[in-house]
C-alpha beads as a LAMMPS data file, in Angstrom:
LAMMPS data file: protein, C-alpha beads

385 atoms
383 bonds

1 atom types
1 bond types

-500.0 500.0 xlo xhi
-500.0 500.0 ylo yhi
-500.0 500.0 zlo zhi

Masses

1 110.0

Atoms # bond

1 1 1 78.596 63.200 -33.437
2 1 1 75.486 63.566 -31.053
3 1 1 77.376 61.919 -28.315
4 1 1 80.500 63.352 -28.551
5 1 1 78.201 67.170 -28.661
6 1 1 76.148 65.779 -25.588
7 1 1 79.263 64.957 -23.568
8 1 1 81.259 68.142 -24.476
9 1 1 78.081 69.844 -23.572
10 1 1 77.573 68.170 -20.387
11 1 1 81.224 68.637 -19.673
12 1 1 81.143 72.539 -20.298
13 1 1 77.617 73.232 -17.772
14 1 1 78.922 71.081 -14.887
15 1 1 82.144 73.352 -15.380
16 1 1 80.291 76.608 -15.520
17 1 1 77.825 75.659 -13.174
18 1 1 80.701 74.509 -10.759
19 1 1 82.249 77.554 -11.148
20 1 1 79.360 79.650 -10.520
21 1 1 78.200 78.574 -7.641
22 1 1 82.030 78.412 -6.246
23 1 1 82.023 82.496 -7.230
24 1 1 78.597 83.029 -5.216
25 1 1 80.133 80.956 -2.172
26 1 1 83.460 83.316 -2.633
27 1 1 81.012 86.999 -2.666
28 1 1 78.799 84.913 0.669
29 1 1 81.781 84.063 2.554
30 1 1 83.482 87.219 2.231
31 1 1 82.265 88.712 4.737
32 1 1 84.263 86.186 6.873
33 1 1 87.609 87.258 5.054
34 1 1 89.008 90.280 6.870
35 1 1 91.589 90.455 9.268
36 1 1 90.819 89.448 13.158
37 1 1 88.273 86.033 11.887
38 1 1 90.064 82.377 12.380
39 1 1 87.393 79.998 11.763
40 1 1 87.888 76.422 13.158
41 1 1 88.124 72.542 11.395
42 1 1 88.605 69.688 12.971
43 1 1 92.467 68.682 12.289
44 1 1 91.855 65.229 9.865
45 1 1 95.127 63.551 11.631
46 1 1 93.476 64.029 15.629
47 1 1 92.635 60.607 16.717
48 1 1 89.808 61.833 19.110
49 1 1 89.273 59.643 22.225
50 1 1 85.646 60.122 23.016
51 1 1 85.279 58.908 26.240
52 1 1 87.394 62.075 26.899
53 1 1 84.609 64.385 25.817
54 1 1 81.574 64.668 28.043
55 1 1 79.104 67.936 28.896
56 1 1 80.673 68.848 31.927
57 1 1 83.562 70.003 29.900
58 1 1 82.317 71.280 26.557
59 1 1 79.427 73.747 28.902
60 1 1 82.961 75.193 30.687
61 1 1 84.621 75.339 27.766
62 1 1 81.240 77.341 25.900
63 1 1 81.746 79.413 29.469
64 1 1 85.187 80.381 28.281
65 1 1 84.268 81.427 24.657
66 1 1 81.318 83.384 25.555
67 1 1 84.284 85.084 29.390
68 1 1 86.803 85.561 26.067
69 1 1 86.029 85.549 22.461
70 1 1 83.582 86.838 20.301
71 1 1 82.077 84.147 17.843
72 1 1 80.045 82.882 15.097
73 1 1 78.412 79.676 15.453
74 1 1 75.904 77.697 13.069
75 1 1 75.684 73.912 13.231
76 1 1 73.048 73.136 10.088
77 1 1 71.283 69.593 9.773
78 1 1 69.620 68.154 13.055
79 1 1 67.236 66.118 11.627
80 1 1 63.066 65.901 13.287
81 1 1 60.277 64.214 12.652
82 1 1 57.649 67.574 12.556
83 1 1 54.506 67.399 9.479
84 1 1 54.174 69.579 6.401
85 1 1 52.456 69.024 3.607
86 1 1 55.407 68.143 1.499
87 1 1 56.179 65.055 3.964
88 1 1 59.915 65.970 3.657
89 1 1 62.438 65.615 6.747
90 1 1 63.211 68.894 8.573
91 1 1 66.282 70.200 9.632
92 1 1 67.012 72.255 12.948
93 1 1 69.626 74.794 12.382
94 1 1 71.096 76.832 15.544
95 1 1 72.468 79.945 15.230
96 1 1 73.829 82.383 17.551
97 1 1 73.718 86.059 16.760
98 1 1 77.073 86.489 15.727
99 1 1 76.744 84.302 12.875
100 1 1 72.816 85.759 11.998
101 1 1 74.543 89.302 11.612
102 1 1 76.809 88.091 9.218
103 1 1 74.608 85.645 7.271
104 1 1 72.210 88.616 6.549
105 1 1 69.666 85.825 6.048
106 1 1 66.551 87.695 3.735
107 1 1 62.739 86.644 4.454
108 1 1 59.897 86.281 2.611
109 1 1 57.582 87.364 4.765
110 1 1 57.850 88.467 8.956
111 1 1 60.885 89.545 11.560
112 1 1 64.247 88.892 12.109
113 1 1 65.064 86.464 15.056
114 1 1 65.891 87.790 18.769
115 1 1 68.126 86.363 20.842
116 1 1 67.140 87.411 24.359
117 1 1 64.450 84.983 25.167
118 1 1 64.588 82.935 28.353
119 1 1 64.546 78.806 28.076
120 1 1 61.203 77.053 29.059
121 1 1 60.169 80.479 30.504
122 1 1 58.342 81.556 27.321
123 1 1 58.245 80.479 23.213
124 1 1 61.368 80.775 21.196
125 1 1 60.948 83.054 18.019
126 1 1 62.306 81.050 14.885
127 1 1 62.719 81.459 10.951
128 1 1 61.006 78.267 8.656
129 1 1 62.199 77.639 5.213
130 1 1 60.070 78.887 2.361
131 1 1 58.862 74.915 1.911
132 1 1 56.890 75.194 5.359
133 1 1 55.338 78.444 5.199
134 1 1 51.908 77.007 4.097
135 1 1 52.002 74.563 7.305
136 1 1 53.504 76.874 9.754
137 1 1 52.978 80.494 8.304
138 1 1 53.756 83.300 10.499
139 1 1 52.732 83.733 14.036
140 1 1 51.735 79.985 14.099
141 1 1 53.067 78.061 17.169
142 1 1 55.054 74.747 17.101
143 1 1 55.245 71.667 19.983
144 1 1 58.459 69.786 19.576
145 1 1 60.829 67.921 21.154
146 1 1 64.157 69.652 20.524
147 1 1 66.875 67.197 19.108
148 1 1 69.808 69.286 20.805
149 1 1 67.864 69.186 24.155
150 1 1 65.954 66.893 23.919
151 1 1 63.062 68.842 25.813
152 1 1 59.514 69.875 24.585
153 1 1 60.008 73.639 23.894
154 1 1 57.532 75.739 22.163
155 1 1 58.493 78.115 18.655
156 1 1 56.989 80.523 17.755
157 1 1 57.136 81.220 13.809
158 1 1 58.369 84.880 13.433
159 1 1 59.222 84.742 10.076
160 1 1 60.015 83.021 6.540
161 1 1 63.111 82.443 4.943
162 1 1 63.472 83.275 0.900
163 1 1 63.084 80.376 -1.293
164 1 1 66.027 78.492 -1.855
165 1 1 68.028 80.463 1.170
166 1 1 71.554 78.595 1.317
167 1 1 74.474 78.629 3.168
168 1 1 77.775 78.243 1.509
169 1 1 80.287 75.959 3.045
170 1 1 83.453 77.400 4.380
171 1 1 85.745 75.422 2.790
172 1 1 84.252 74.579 -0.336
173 1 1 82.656 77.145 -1.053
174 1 1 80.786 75.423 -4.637
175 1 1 79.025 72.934 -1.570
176 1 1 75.658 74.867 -0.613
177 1 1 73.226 73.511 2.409
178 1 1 69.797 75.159 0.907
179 1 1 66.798 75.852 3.878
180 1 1 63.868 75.748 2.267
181 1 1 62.752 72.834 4.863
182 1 1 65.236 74.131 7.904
183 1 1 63.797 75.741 11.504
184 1 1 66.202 78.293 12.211
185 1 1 66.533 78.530 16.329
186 1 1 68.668 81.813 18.366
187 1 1 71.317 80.069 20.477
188 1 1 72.390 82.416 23.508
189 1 1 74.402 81.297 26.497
190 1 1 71.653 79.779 28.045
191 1 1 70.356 77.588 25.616
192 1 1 74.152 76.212 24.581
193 1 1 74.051 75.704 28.823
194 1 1 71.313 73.106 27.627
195 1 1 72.219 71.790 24.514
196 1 1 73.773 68.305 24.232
197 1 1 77.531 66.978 23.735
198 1 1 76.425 67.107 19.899
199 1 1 75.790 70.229 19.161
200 1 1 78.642 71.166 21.764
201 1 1 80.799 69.344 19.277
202 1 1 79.473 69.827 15.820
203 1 1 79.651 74.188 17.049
204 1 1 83.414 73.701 17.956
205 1 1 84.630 72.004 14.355
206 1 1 83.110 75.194 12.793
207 1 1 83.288 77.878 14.865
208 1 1 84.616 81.366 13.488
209 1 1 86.438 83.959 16.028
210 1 1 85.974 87.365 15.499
211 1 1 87.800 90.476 16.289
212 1 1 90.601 88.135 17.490
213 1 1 94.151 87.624 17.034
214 1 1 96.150 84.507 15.942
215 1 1 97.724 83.904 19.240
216 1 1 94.121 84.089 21.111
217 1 1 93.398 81.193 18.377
218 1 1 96.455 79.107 19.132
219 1 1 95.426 80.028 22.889
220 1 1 91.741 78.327 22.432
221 1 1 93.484 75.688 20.253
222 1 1 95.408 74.404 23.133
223 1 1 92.705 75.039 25.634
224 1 1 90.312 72.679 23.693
225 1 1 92.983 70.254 23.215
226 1 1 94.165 70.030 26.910
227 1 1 90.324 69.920 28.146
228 1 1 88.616 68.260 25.300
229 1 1 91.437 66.340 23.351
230 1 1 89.904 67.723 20.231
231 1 1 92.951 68.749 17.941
232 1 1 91.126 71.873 15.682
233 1 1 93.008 73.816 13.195
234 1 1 92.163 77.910 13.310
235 1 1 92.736 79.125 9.917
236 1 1 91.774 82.792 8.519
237 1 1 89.562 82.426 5.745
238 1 1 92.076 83.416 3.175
239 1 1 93.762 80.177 3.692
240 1 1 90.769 78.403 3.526
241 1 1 89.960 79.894 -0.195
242 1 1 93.929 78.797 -0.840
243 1 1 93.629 75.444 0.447
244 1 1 90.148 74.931 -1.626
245 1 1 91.888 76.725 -5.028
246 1 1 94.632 73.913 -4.531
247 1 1 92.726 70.969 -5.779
248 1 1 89.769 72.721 -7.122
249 1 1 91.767 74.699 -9.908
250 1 1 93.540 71.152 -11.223
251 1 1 90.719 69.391 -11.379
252 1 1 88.997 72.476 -12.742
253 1 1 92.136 72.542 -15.490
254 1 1 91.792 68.900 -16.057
255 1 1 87.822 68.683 -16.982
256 1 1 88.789 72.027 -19.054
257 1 1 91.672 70.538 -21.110
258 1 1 89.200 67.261 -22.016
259 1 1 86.410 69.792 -23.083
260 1 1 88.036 71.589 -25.034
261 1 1 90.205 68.570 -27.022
262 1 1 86.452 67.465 -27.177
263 1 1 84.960 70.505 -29.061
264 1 1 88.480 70.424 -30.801
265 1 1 87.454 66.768 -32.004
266 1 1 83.752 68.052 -32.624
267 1 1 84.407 70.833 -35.345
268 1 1 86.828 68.503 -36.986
269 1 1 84.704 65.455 -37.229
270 1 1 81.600 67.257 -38.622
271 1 1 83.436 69.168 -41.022
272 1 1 85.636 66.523 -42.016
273 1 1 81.760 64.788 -42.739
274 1 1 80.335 67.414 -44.221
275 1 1 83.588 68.117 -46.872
276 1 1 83.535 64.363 -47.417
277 1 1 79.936 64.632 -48.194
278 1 1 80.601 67.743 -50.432
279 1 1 83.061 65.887 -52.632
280 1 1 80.666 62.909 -52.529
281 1 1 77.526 65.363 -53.581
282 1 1 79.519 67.717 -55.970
283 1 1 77.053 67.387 -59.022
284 1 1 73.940 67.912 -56.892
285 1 1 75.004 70.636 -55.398
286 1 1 75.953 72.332 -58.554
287 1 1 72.382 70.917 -60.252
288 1 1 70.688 72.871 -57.410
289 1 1 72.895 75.929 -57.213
290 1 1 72.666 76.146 -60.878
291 1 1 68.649 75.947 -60.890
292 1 1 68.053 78.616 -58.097
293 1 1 69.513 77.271 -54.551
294 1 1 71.192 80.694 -53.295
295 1 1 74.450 80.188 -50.842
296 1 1 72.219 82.218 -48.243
297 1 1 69.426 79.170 -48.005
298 1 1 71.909 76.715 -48.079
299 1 1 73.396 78.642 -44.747
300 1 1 69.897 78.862 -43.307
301 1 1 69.216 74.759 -44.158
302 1 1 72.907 74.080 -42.762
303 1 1 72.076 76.344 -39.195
304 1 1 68.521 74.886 -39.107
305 1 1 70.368 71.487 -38.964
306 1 1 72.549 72.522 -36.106
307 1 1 70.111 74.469 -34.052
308 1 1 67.686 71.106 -34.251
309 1 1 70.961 69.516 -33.010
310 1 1 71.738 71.669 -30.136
311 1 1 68.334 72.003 -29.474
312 1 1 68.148 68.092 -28.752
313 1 1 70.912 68.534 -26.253
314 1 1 70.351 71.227 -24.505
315 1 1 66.236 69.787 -23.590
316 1 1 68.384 66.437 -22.460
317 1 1 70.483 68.530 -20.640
318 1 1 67.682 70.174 -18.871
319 1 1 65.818 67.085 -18.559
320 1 1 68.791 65.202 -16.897
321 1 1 69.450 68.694 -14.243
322 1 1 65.409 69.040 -13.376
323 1 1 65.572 65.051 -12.498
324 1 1 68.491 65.341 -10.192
325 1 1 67.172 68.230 -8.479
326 1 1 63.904 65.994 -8.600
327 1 1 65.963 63.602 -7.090
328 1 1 66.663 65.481 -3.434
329 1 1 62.669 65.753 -3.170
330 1 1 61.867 62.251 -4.099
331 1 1 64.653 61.508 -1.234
332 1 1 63.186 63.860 0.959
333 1 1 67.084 64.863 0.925
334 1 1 65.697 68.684 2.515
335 1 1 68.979 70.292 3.073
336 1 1 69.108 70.196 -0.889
337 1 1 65.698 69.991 -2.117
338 1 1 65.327 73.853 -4.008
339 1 1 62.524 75.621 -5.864
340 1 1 62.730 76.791 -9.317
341 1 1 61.154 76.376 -13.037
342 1 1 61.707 72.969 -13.817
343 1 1 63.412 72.703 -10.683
344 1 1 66.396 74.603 -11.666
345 1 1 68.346 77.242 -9.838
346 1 1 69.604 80.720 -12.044
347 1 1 73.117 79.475 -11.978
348 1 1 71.749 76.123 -13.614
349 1 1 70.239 78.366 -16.254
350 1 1 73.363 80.592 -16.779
351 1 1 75.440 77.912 -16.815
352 1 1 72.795 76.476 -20.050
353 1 1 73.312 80.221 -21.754
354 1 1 76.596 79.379 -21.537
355 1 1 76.967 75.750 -22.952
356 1 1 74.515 77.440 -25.609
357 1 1 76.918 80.191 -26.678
358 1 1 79.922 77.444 -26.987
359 1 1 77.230 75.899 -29.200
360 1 1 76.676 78.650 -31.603
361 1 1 80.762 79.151 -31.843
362 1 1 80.729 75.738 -33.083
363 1 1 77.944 75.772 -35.438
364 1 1 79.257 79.087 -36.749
365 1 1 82.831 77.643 -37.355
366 1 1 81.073 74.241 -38.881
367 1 1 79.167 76.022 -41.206
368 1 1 80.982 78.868 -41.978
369 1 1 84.046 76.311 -43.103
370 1 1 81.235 73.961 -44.395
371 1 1 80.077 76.922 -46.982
372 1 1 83.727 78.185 -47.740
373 1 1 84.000 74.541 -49.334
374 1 1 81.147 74.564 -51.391
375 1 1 81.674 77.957 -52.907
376 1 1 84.501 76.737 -54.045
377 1 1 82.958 73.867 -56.182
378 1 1 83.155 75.386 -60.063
379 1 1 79.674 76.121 -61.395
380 1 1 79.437 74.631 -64.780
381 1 1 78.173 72.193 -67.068
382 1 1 81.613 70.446 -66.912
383 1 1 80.919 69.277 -63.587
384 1 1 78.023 67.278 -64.294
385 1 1 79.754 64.942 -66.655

Bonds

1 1 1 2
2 1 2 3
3 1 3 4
4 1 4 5
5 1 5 6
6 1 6 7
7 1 7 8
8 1 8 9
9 1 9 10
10 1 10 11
11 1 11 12
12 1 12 13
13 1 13 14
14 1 14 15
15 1 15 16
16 1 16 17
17 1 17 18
18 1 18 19
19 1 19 20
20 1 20 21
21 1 21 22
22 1 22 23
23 1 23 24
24 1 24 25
25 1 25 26
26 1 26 27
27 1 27 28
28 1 28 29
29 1 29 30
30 1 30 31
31 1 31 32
32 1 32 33
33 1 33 34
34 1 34 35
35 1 35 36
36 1 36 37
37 1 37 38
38 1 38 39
39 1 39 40
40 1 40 41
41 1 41 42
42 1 42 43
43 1 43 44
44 1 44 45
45 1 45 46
46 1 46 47
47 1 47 48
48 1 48 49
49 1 49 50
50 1 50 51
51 1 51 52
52 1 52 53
53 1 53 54
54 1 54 55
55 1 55 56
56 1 56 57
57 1 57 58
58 1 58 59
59 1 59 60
60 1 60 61
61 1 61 62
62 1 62 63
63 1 63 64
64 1 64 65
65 1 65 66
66 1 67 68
67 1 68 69
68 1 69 70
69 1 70 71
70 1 71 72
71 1 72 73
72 1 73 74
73 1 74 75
74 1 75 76
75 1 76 77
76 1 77 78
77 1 78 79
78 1 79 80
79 1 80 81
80 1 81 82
81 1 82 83
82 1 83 84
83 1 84 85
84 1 85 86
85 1 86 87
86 1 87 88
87 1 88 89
88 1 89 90
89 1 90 91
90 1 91 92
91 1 92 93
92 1 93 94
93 1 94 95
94 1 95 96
95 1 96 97
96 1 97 98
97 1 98 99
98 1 99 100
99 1 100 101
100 1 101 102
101 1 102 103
102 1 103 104
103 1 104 105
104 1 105 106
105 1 106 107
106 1 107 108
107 1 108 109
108 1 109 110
109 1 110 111
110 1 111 112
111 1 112 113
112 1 113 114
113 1 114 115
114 1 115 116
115 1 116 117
116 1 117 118
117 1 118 119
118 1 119 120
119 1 120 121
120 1 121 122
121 1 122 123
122 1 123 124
123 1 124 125
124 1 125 126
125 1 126 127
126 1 127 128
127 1 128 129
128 1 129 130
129 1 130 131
130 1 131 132
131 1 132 133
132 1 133 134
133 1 134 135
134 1 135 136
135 1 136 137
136 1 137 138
137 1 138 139
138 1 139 140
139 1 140 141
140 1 141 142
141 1 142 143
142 1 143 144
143 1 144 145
144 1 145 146
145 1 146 147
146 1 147 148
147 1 148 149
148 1 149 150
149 1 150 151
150 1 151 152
151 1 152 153
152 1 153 154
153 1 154 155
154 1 155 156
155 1 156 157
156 1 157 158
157 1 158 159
158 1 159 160
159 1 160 161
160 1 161 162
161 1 162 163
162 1 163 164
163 1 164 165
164 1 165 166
165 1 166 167
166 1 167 168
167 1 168 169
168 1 169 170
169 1 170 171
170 1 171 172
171 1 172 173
172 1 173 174
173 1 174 175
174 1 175 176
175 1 176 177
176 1 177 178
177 1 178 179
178 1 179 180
179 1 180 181
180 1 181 182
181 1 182 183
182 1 183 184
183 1 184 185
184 1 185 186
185 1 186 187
186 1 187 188
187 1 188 189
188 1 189 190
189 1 190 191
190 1 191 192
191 1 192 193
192 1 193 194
193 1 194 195
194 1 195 196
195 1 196 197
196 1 197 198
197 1 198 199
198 1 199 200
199 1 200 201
200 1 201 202
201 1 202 203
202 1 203 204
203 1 204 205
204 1 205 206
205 1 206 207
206 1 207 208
207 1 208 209
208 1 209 210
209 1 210 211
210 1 211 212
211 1 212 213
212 1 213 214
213 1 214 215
214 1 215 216
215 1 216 217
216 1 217 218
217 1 218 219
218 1 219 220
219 1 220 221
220 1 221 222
221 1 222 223
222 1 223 224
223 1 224 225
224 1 225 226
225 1 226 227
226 1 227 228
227 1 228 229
228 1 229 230
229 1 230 231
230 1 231 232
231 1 232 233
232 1 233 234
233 1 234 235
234 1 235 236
235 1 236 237
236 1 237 238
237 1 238 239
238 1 239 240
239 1 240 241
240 1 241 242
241 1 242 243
242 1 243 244
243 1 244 245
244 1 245 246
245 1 246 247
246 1 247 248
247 1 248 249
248 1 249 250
249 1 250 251
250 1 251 252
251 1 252 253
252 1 253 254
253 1 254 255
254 1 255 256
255 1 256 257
256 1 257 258
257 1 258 259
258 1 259 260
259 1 260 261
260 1 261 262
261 1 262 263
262 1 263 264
263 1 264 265
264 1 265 266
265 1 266 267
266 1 267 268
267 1 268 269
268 1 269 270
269 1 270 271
270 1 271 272
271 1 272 273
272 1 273 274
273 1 274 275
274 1 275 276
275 1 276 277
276 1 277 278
277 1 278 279
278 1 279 280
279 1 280 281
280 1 281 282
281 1 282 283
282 1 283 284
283 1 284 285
284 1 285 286
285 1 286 287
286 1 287 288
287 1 288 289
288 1 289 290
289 1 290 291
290 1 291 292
291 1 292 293
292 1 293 294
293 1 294 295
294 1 295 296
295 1 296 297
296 1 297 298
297 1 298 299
298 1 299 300
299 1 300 301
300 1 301 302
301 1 302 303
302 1 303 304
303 1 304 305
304 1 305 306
305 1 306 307
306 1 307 308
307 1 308 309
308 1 309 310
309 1 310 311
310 1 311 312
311 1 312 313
312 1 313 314
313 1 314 315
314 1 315 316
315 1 316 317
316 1 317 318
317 1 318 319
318 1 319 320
319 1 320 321
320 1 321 322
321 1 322 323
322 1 323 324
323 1 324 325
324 1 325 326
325 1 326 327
326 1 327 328
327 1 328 329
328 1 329 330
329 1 330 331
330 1 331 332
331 1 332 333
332 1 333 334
333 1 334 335
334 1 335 336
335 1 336 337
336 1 337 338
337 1 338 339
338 1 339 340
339 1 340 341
340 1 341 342
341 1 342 343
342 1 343 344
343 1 344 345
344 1 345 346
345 1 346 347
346 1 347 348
347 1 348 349
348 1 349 350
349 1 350 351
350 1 351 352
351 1 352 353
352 1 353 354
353 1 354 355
354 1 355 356
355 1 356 357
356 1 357 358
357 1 358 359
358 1 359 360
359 1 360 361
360 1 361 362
361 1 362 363
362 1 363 364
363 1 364 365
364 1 365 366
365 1 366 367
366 1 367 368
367 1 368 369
368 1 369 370
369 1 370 371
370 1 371 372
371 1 372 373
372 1 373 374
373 1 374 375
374 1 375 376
375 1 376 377
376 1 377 378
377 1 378 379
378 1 379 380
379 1 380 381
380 1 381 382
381 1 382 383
382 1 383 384
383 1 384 385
């Protein structure tokens, strides 16, 4: 009975929580899902020949986008060696200002980034996640080799991201990249002049046009592929969300149809037990009912039960979430580590309100029907023999 409650339990929260975070990705990305955006992915049939690819051609091709398009562009995860006191990895995320307009990224503390600074000619304003504010606060300076240029560049801290600031990811939009150990750096023309073949690459396979048309993306689709040999798809974000509801629904439908014939199997086996146990018990329960035990503290001893039950669950159930989000720190996995009590996020703790109200449906049915039986039981003397 406990394990079959546990699993049915742990079934129901990774649904809800799955589906919450999948409707905060749909109300992020939104945004992105108006008419005139085709956002790019890297086609999974293109057999890429590298040696095809160098800078020469991906710095003319970034001269093309920035002569003929408007665009977005945010490549997350570059990974440096830089201290803080929570000795996790930090992540370099670029961002142009096309993409910071539409992120609407909040702080904590400090200014918005500015995008007209001049390479090596002076310090380059950035953001910092909420997890290095206490080793780079505010107006502090950083020396670092950039990983996209690979030069020693100097940042200057302008402001601090929100705890637990995420990104949601286009195309899965229940997949978050969290910031709370990220550098957030402008990109203008000049510095993608200087960035390397990476982030030249990584920016095409997600780059979102804006204020365009499909034929200038099937335009930029074949200009990549003739100069690059990089097949991309350019999709509108609408059939993104279509693509994603494809598989996401039936195995949504699937986990849904094995909770439920779960709970089904739940309410049946306990008060299957607890009728057998009835039939088993009849002449003490009439001996007690006949010397004073009312049918309302029965119901209170039969919910006490079942809260102590769920109660056990739902603490393993929160013990189990708070260990895996443990986990990402113990890792020093930084693109998911998050802050919260006990670790957990508010859609973790919605998604426990709602495992506990599925809970109290089932106790209520349990002992409702458990209580229906046992008024039924004849109080008399007759019983006894």
């Amino acid at each position: 009975m406990i394990l079959l409650l546990f699993l049915a339990n742990y079934l129901s929260f990774t649904t809800a929580r799955s589906v919450i975070s999948t409707f905060q990705g749909y109300q992020e990305i939104e945004t992105l899902n108006q008419e005139g955006t085709f956002i790019a992915n890297l086609d999974p049939d293109s057999k890429t020949e590298n040696e095809t690819i160098n800078i020469d051609k991906t710095r003319k091709l970034y001269e093309y986008l920035d002569n003929h398009y408007t665009y977005a562009l945010q490549v997350d995860g570059f990974v440096t060696s830089l201290e803080n006191e929570h000795e996790m990895e930090v992540t370099f995320s670029y961002i142009n200002e096309e993409a910071y307009k539409i992120n609407q990224f909040s702080l904590s503390q400090g200014n918005h980034l500015t995008f007209n600074y001049q390479f090596n000619q002076e310090t380059i304003p950035v953001l910092v996640g909420a997890g290095l504010a206490t080793t780079y606060p505010v107006g502090s300076t950083i020396e670092i080799t950039d990983p996209v240029t690979q030069q020693l560049v100097n940042l200057n801290v302008r402001g601090v991201l929100k705890e637990n600031t995420h990104r949601s990811n286009f195309y899965a939009p229940n997949i978050k990249n969290y910031f709370n150990f990220s550098i957030f750096l402008p990109v203008n023309e000049e510095f993608i002049q200087r960035a390397g073949l990476d982030l030249h690459v990584n920016g095409l396979t997600d780059i979102a046009l804006l204020d365009s048309t499909e034929d200038e993306a099937m335009n930029l689709k074949e200009h990549i592929q003739k100069n690059l040999g990089l097949e991309l798809n350019f999709f509108n974000q609408q059939e993104n969300f279509d693509y994603f509801e494809e598989y996401y629904v039936y195995s949504l439908k699937i986990i849904c149809t094995i909770m439920f014939i779960l709970l089904i199997i739940i309410v049946c086996l306990a008060t299957w037990n607890n009728f057998t146990s009835i039939r088993l018990m009849k002449k003490d329960f009439t001996i007690n009912l006949v010397v004073g035990l009312s049918y309302s503290k029965l119901r209170a001893i039969f919910y006490s039960y079942f809260g102590l039950l769920f109660s056990i669950n739902l603490t393993l159930l929160i013990a189990i979430t708070a260990f895996n989000r443990y986990g990402f720190w113990l890792r020093k996995e930084s693109l998911y580590a998050t802050y919260g009590i006990f670790g957990l996020l508010s859609m973790d703790w919605i998604a426990l309100l709602i495992v506990l109200f599925i809970d109290l449906i089932i106790g209520v049915t349990i002992v409702e029907l458990t209580l229906t039986k046992i008024k039924r039981i004849p109080i008399s003397v007759g019983v006894l023999n």
